[in-house]
Backbone as CSV, one residue per row, in Angstrom:
resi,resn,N_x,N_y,N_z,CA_x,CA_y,CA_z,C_x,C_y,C_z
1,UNK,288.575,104.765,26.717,287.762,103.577,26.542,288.083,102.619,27.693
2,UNK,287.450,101.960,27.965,287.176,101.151,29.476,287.666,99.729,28.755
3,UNK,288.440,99.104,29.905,289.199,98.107,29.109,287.890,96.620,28.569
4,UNK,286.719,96.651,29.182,286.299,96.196,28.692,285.620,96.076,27.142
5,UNK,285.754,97.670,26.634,285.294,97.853,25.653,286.875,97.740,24.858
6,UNK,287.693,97.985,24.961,288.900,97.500,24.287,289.167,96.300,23.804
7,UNK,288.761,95.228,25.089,288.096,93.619,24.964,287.455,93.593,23.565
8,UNK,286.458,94.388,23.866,284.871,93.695,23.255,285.618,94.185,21.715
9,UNK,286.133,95.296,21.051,286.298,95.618,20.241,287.671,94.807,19.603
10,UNK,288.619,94.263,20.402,290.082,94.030,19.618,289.351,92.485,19.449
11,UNK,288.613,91.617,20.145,287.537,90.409,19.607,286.531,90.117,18.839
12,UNK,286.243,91.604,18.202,284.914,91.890,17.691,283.958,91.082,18.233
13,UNK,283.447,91.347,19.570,282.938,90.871,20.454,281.321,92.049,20.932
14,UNK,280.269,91.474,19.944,279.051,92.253,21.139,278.476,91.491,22.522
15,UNK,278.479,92.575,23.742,277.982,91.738,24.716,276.815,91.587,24.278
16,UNK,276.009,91.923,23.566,274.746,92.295,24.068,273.842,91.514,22.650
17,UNK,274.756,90.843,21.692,274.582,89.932,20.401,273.696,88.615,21.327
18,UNK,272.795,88.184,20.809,271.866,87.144,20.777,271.994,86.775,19.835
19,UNK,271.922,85.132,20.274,271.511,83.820,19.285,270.243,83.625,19.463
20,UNK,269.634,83.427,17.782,267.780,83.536,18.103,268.388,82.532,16.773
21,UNK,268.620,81.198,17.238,268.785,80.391,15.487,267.410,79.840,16.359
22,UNK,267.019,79.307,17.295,266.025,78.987,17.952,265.511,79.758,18.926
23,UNK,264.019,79.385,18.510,263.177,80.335,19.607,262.549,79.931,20.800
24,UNK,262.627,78.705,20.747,262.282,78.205,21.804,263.212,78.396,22.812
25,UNK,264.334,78.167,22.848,265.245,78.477,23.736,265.850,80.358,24.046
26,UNK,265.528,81.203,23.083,265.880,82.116,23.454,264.622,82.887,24.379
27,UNK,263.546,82.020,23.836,262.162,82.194,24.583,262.542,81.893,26.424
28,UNK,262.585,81.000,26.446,263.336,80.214,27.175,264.228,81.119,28.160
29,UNK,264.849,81.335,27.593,265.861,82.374,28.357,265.606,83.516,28.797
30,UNK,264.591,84.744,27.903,264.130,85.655,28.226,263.079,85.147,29.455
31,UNK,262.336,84.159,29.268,261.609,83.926,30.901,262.207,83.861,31.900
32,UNK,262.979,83.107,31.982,264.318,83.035,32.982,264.617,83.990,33.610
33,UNK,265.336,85.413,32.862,265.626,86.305,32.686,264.667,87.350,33.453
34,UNK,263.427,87.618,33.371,262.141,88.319,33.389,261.750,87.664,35.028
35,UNK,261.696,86.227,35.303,261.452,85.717,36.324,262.184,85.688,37.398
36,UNK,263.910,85.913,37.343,264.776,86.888,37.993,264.345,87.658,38.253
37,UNK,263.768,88.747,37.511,263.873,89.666,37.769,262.535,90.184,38.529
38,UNK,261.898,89.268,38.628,260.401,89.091,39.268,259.712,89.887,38.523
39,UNK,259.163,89.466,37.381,258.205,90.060,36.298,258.058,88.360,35.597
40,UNK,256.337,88.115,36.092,256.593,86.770,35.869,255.589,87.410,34.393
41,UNK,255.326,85.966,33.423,254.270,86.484,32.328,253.462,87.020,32.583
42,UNK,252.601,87.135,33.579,251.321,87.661,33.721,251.606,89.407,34.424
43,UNK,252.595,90.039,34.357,252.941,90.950,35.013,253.273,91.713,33.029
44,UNK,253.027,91.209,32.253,252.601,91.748,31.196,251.261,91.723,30.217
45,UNK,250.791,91.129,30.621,249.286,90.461,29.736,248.568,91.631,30.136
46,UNK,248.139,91.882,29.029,246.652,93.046,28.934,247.214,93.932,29.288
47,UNK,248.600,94.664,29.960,249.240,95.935,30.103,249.945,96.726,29.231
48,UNK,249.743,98.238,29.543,250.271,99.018,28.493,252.174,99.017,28.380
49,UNK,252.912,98.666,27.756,254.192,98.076,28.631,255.185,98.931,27.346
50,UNK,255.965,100.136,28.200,256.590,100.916,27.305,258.527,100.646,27.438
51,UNK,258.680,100.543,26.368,260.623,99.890,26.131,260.848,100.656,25.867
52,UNK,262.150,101.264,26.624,262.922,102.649,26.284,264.142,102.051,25.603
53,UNK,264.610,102.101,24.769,265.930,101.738,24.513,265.794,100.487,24.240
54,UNK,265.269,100.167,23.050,265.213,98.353,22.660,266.247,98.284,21.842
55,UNK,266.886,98.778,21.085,267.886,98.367,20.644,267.286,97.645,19.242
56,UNK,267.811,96.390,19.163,267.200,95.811,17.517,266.086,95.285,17.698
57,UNK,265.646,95.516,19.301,263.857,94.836,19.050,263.720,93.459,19.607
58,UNK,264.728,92.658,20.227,264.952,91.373,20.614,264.042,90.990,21.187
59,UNK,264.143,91.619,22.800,263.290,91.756,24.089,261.641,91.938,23.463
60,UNK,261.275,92.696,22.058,260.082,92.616,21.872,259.274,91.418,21.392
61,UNK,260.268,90.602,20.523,260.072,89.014,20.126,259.661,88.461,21.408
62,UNK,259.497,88.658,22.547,258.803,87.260,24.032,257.978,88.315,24.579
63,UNK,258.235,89.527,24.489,257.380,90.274,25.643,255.249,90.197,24.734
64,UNK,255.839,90.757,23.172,254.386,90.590,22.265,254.193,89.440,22.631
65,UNK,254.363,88.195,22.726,254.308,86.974,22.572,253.487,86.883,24.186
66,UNK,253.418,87.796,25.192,252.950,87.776,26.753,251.589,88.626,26.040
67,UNK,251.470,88.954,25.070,249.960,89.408,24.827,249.464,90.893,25.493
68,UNK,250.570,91.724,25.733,250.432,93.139,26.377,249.768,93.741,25.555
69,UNK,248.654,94.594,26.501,247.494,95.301,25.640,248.455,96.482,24.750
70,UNK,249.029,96.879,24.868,250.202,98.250,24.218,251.596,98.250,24.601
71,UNK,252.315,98.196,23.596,253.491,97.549,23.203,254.739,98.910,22.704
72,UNK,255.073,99.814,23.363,256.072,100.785,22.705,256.939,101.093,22.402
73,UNK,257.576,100.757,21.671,258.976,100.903,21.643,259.934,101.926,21.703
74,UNK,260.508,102.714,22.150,260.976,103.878,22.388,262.142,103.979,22.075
């Protein structure tokens, strides 16, 4: 085990845990996030837009919300 996961586990620590007590701000953040990464909103609207590996579905709470014609979760 990689000492970071030794970390994450002797803290009961997920990296990858989101706070969604608000949505505006986690909204917020995923744009941020997306606009880094140069995928502004409109680089999803009306597109068929397939998620490999979503995990609990987080990332799908802002991306539906961009109005993508097909939405997959994988």
């Amino acid at each position: 085990m990689s000492n970071l996961a030794t970390y994450y586990n002797k803290h009961t620590i997920s990296p990858v845990r989101q706070n969604i007590n608000s949505m505006d701000i986690f909204f917020s953040k995923r744009s941020f996030l997306y606009k880094r990464l140069g995928l502004t909103e409109n680089f999803f609207y009306r597109k068929n837009i397939l998620e490999i590996g979503p995990g609990p579905g987080l990332n799908s709470l802002y991306i539906s919300s961009l109005l993508p014609k097909k939405y997959t979760l994988l």
